[in-house]
C-alpha positions as CSV (number, residue, x, y, z in Angstrom):
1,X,-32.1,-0.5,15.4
2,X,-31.7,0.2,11.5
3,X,-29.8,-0.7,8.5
4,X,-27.5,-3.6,9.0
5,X,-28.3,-3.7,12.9
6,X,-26.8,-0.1,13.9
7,X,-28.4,2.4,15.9
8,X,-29.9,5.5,14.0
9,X,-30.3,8.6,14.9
10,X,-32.8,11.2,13.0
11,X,-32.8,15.0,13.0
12,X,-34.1,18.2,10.8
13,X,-31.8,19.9,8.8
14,X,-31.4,22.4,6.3
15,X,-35.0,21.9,6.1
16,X,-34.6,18.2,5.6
17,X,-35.2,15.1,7.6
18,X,-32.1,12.9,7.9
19,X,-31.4,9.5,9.6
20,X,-27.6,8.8,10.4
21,X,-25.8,5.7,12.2
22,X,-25.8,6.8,16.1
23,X,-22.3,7.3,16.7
24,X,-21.2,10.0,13.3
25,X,-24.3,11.3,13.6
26,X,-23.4,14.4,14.8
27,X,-20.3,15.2,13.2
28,X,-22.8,14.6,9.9
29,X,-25.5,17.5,11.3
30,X,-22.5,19.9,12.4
31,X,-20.4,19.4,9.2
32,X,-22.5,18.5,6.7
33,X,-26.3,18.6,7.1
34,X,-26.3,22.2,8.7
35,X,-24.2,23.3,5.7
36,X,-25.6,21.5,3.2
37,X,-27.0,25.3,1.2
38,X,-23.6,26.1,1.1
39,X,-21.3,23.4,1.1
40,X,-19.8,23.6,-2.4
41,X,-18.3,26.5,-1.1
42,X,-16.7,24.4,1.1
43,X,-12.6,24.5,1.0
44,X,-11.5,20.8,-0.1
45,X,-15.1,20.1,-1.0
46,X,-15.0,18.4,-4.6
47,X,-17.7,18.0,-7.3
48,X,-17.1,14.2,-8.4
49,X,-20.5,14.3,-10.8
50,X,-23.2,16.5,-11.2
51,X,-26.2,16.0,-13.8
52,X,-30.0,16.4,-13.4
53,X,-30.3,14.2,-10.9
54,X,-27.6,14.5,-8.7
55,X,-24.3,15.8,-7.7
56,X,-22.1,13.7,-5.7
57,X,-19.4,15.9,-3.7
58,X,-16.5,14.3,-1.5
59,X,-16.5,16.7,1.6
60,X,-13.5,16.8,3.8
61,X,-14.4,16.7,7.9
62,X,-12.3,18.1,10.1
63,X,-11.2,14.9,11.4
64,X,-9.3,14.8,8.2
65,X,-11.7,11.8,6.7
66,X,-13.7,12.4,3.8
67,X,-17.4,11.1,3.1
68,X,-19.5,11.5,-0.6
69,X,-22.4,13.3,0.1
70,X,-25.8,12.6,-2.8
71,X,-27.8,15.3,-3.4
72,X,-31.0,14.7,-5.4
73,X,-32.3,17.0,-7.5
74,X,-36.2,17.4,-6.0
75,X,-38.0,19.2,-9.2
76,X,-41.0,21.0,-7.7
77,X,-43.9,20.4,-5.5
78,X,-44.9,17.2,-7.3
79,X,-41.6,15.6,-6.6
80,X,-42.1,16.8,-2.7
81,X,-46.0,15.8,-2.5
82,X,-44.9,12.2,-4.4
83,X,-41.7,11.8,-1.9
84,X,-44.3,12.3,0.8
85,X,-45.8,8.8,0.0
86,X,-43.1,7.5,-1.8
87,X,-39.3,6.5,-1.1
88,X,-37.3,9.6,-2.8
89,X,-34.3,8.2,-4.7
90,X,-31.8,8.9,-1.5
91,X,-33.7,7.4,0.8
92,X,-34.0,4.1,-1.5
93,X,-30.3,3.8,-2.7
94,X,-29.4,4.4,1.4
95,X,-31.6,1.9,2.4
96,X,-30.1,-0.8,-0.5
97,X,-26.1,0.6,0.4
């Protein structure tokens, strides 16, 4: 069991590890997590903020729902060796949401 009781689900990705709730889980690897390198590119996919740390997108699925996907800014092998030991920023603000 995970956050708030639900089942999760974890998988590689885009060269990533991600953890989803069971049940979108693989909606989230098909349309998001296997696209992620190219998913601005996406049609309906818009940029709601971007700065050095972030960008938040809302991505349409094909279901016709739309989600906001985070993606952190990692800046070079000492963020990756320090997120090793660490919580990265995602992982933390998913954890508190």
């Amino acid at each position: 069991m995970g956050v708030m009781g639900a089942e999760l689900r974890e998988f590689e990705a885009s060269g990533l590890s991600w953890r989803a709730e069971a049940a979108p889980s693989e909606v989230i690897r098909r349309e998001i997590a296997d696209r992620l390198m190219s998913i601005e590119t996406i049609a309906g996919v818009a940029v709601l903020k971007r700065n050095l740390v972030r960008t938040v997108l809302r991505v349409p699925l094909v279901s016709g729902e739309r989600v906001i996907v985070k993606r952190y800014a990692v800046r070079g092998l000492r963020d990756w060796i320090k997120y090793t030991f660490v919580p990265s920023r995602a992982k933390a603000e998913w954890v508190t949401g």
